[in-house]
C-alpha positions in Angstrom: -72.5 -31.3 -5.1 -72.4 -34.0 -3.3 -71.1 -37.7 -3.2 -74.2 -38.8 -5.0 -74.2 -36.4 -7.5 -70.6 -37.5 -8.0 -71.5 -40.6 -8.5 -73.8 -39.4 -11.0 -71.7 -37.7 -12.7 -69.2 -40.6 -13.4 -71.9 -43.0 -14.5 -73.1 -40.5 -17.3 -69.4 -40.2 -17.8 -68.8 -44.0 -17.8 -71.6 -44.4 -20.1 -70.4 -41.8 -22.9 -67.2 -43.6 -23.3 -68.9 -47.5 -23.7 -70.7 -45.7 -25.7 -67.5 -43.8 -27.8 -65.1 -47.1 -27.4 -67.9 -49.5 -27.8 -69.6 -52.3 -25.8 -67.4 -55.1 -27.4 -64.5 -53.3 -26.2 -65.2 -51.2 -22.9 -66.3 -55.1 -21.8 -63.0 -56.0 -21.5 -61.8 -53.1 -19.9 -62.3 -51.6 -16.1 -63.8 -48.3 -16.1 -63.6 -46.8 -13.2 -62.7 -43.2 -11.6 -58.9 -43.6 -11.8 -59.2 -45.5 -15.5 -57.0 -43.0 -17.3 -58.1 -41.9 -20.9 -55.5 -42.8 -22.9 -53.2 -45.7 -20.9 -56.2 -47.7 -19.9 -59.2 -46.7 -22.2 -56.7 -46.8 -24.7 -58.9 -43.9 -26.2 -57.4 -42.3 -29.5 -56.8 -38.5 -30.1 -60.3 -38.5 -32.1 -63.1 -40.6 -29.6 -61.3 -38.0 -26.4 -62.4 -35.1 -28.4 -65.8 -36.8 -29.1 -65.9 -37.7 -25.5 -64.9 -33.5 -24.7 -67.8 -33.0 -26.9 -70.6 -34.7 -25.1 -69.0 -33.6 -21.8 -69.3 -29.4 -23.2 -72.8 -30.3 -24.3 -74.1 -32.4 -21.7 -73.0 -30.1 -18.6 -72.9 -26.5 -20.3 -69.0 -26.1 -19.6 -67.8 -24.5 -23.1 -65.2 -22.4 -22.4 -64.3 -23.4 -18.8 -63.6 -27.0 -19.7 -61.5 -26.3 -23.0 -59.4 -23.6 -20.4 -58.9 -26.1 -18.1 -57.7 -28.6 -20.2 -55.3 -25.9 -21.7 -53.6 -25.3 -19.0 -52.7 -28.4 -18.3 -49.1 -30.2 -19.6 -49.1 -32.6 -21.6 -48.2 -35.2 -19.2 -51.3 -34.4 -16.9 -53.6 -34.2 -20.3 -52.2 -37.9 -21.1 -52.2 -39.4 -17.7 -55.7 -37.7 -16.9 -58.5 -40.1 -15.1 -61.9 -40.1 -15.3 -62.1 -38.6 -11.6 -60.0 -35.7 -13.3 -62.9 -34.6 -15.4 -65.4 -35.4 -12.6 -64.0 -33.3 -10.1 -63.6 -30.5 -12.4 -67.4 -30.9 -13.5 -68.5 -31.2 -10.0 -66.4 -28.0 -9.0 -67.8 -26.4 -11.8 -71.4 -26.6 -11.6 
C-alpha cells in the first residue's frame, strides 16, 4: 500500500478510538500516529480490546493481528502507537 492508503488507514483508526474514548474526551487529546494507546490515549484494558475488535473486523486480520500482538512484551504492548498497528495493517493486507 501506499502512503495514501496509510493515511487511510490511520483516519479509520483515529476515528474508532474518538469513537471508543469519546468525542468529549479524544478533544482534549492529540491523536496522532505516534499517540501511544495507553500513555497518551490513556485507553483502559477494556476500550483497547474493543478497539482490537473493530480493527479484526474492519480489516479481516483474525488470527494474524492477535499473533502479532502475542508475541510482543509487555513493554512494547504498553508503549505501542497508533503507527504500530498501522504498519502492521498496511504490511498485512
Amino acid at each position: 500500500m501506499d502512503n495514501l492508503n496509510e493515511q487511510q488507514v490511520f483516519l479509520k483508526l483515529k476515528a474508532f478510538i474518538v469513537e471508543i474514548i469519546g468525542e468529549d474526551v479524544a478533544g482534549f487529546i492529540e491523536i496522532g500516529q505516534s499517540s501511544r494507546f495507553v500513555q497518551d490515549l490513556e485507553m483502559d484494558s477494556i476500550q483497547i480490546v474493543v478497539f482490537a475488535e473493530k480493527v479484526k473486523k474492519e480489516y479481516d486480520l483474525s488470527t494474524e493481528f492477535v499473533g502479532w500482538i502475542a508475541k510482543k512484551s509487555m513493554k512494547k504492548i504498553i508503549n505501542m502507537t497508533i503507527g504500530d498497528v498501522v504498519e502492521f495493517i498496511v504490511h498485512n493486507k
